[in-house]
C-alpha positions in Angstrom: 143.3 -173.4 183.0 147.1 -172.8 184.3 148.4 -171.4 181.1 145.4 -169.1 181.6 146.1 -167.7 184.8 149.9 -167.2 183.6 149.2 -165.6 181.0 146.5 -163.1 182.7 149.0 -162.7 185.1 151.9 -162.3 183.0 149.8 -159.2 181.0 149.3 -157.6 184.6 152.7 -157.5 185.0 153.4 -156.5 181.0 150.8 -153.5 181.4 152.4 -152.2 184.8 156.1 -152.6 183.3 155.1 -150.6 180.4 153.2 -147.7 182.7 156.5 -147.4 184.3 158.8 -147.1 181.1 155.8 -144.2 179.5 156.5 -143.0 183.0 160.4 -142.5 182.8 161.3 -142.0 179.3 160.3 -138.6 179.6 162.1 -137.2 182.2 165.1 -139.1 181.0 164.7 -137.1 177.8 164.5 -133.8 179.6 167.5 -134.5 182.3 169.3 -135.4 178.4 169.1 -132.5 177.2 169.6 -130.4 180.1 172.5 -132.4 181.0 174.4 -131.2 177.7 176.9 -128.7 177.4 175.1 -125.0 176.4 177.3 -121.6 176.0 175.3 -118.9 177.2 177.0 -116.1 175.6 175.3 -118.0 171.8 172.5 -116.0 172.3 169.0 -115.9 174.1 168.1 -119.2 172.1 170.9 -121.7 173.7 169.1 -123.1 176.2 166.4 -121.3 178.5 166.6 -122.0 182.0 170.5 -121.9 182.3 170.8 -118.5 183.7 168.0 -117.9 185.4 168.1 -118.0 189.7 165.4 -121.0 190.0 166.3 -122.8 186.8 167.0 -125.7 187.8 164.3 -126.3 190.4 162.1 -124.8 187.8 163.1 -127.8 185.4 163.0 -130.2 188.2 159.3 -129.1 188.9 158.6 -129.6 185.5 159.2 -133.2 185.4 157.7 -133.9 188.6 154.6 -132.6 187.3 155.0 -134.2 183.7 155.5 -137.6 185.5 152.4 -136.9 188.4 150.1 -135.8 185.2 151.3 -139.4 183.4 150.7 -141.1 186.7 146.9 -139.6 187.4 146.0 -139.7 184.0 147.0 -143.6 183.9 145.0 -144.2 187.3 141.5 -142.2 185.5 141.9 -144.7 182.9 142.4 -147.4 185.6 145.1 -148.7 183.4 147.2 -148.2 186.9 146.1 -150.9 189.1 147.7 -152.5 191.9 148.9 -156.5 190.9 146.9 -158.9 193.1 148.6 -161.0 194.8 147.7 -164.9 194.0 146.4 -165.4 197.4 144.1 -162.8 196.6 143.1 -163.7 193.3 139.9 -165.9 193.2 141.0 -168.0 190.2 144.2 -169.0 191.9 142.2 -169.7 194.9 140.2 -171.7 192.6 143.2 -173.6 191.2 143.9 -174.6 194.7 141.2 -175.7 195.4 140.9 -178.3 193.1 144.4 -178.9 193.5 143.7 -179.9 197.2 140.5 -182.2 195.5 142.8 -183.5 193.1 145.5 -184.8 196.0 142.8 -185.8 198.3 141.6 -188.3 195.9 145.1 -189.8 195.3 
C-alpha cells in the first residue's frame, strides 16, 4: 500500500512539473527570438515589433497572456491542482494509522 501512495504521489508531482514546463517553454521561445539580432533597414519583414514605440511591452503583454491562457485553460481542465500535503491526504492518514496499530501491538 506504500509503493501505492508513492507512486500516486510521485504522478501529482510529475503532472504539476510538466504544467510548469508547457507553461514556460513558450515564452522562452518568444524572448528567443526576440532576443536575436534583427536590422531594421532589411525591410518591413525583419522582425515586427522592433520599431514600434510600445514594442516591447506589446511583446511582453503577449506572453503574459499566452502564459495566463495556458494557466486558466489547465485549471478548466482541473489538470492544475494544488498537491495535498500528506497530513491532509486521507490515505496517508490511513497509513498512520495502522502504523500507530502496528507499534502498539509490538
Amino acid at each position: 500500500m506504500h509503493l501505492s501512495v508513492v507512486s500516486n504521489r510521485m504522478n501529482d508531482v510529475m503532472r504539476v512539473l510538466t504544467i510548469v514546463a508547457t507553461v514556460i517553454i513558450p515564452p522562452t521561445f518568444v524572448v528567443g527570438v526576440y532576443g536575436m539580432n534583427f536590422d531594421r533597414r532589411a525591410g518591413p519583414w525583419s522582425m515586427p515589433g522592433l520599431s514600434w514605440p510600445f514594442g516591447y511591452l506589446m511583446i511582453m503583454g503577449v506572453i503574459g497572456v499566452m502564459m495566463l491562457g495556458m494557466l486558466i485553460c489547465f485549471r478548466h481542465r482541473r489538470w492544475l491542482q494544488l498537491l495535498r500535503s500528506p497530513r491532509q491526504d486521507p490515505v496517508c492518514l490511513q497509513l498512520r494509522k495502522l502504523a500507530a496499530q502496528h507499534l502498539l501491538r509490538v
